[in-house]
C-alpha positions in Angstrom: 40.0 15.4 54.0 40.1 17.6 50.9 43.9 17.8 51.0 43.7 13.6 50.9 41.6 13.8 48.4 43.4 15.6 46.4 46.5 14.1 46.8 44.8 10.8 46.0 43.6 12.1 42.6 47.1 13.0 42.1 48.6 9.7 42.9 46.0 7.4 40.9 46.0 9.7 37.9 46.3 7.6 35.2 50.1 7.2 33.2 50.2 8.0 29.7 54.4 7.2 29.7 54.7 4.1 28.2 52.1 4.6 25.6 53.9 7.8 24.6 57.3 5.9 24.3 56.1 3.4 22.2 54.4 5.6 20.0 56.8 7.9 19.6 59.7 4.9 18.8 56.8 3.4 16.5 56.6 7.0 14.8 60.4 8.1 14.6 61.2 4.1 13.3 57.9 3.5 11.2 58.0 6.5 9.6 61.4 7.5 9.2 62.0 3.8 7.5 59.2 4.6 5.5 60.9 8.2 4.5 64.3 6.3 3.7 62.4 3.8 1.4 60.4 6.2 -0.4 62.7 9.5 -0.9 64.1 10.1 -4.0 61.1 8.7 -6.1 60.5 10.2 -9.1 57.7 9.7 -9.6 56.2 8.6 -6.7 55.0 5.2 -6.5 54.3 4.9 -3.5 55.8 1.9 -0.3 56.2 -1.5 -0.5 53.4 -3.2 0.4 54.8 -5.9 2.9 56.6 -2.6 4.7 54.1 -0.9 5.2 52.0 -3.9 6.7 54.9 -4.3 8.7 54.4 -1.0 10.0 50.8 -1.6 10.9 51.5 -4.7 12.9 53.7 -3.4 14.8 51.1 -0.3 15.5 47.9 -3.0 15.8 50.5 -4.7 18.9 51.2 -1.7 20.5 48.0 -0.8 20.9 47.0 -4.2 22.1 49.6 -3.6 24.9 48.2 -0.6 25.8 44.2 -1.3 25.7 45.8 -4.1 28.4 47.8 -1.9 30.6 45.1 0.6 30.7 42.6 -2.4 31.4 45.1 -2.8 34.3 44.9 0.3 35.5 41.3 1.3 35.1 39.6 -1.7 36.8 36.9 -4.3 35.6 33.8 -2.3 35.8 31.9 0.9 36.2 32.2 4.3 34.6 36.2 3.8 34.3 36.4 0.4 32.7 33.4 1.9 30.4 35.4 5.3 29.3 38.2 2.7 28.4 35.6 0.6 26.3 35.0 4.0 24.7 38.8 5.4 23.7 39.0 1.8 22.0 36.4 1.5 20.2 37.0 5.0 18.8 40.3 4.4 17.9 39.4 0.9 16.3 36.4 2.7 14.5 39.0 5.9 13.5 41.9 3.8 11.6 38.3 1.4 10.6 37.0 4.2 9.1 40.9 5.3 7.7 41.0 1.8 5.9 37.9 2.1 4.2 38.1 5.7 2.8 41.6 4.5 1.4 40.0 2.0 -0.4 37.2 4.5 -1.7 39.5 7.0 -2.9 41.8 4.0 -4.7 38.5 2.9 -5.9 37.4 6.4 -7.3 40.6 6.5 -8.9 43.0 8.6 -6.8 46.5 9.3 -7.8 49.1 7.4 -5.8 50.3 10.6 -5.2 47.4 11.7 -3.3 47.1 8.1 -1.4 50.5 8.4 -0.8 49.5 11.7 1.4 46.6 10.1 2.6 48.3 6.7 4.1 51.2 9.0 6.0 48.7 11.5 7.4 45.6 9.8 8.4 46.8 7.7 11.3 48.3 10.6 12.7 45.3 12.3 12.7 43.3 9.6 13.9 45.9 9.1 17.0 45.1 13.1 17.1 41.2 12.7 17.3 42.3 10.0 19.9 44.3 11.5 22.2 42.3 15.3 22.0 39.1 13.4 23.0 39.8 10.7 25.5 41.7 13.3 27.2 38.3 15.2 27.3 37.2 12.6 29.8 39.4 12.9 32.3 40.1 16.8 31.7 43.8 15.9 30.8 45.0 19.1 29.2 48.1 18.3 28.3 47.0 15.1 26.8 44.7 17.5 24.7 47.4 19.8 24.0 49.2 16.4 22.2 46.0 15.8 20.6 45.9 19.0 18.9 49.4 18.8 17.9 49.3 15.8 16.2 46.6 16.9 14.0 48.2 19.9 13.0 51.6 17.7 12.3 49.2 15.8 10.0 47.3 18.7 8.2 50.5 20.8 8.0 52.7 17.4 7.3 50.3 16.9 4.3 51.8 20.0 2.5 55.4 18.5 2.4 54.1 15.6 0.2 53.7 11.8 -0.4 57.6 11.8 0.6 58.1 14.7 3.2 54.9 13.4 5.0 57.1 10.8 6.2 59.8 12.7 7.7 57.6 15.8 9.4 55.3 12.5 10.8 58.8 10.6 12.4 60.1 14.2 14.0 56.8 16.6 14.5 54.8 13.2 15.6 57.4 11.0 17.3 59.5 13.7 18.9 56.2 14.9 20.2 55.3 11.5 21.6 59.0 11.4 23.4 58.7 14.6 25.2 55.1 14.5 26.4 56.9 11.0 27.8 59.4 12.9 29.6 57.9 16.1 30.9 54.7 13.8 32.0 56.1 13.0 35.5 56.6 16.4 36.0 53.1 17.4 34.5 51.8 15.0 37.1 53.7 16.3 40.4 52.9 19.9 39.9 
């Protein structure tokens, strides 16, 4: 009965593939455009406006896709369907919470150099904080082990700049993304 049970953890263990491709196209695309559009200023004055909304829609939808495959895969109620309530909301409140201190630091007169940082980094963080704590709930250390990469992609990225951001974000982040996708099957067979 143990060995079943087991084996039935195993084989309902929840898949983080298709999240990880899209982030990881949404990273090397989103933020590698963004790199293309923005090297080479001198000074820097930071993206096009309609880009990077373009950029954040595209995010916004694959998230939505994802809150409703794991809604799929977690069930309607109980402890499950609550922990996914949970991950949401934290993400919502993290890039929430991203917006506002944007506007706070404009407000308080930032340079649009240092927004510049701020705008590449912060969701990469926040998908960071995301991925190193939901994965606390289910004990999913490689999950965590993304979690804690991405934040260090975005503390570390940081130093490159309001243009290098950009590029470390596209490879460090969305190369990261890609493999986690590929070696994930394997992760969940051994």
């Amino acid at each position: 009965m143990q060995e079943a049970g087991e084996r039935a953890r195993h084989e309902f263990r929840r898949s983080h593939r298709a999240s990880f491709v899209t982030w990881g196209v949404l990273l090397l695309l989103g933020y590698g455009s963004t790199w293309l559009l923005v090297r080479g200023q001198h000074p820097f004055h930071g993206i096009n406006p309609g880009a990077f909304a373009a950029v954040t829609l595209l995010a916004a939808g694959s998230a939505l896709a994802n809150v409703a495959q794991a809604r799929s895969e977690s069930g309607v109620a109980g402890l499950s369907a609550l922990r996914q309530r949970i991950r949401w909301l934290s993400l919502i409140a993290g890039l929430a919470g991203m917006f506002a201190l944007e506007g706070a630091l404009a407000h308080a007169g930032a340079s649009r150099t240092v927004l510049g940082v701020f705008e590449a980094a912060t969701p990469i963080l926040v998908a960071g904080l995301f991925y190193l704590t939901s994965s606390a709930l289910w004990v999913d250390w490689p999950v965590s082990g993304l979690g804690l990469w991405l934040i260090a992609v975005a503390a570390g990225g940081a130093y490159a700049g309001p243009v290098g951001i950009w590029a470390v974000g596209a490879l460090a982040g969305g190369l990261a993304f890609l493999v986690m996708a590929g070696v994930e099957p394997w992760l969940r067979r051994a």
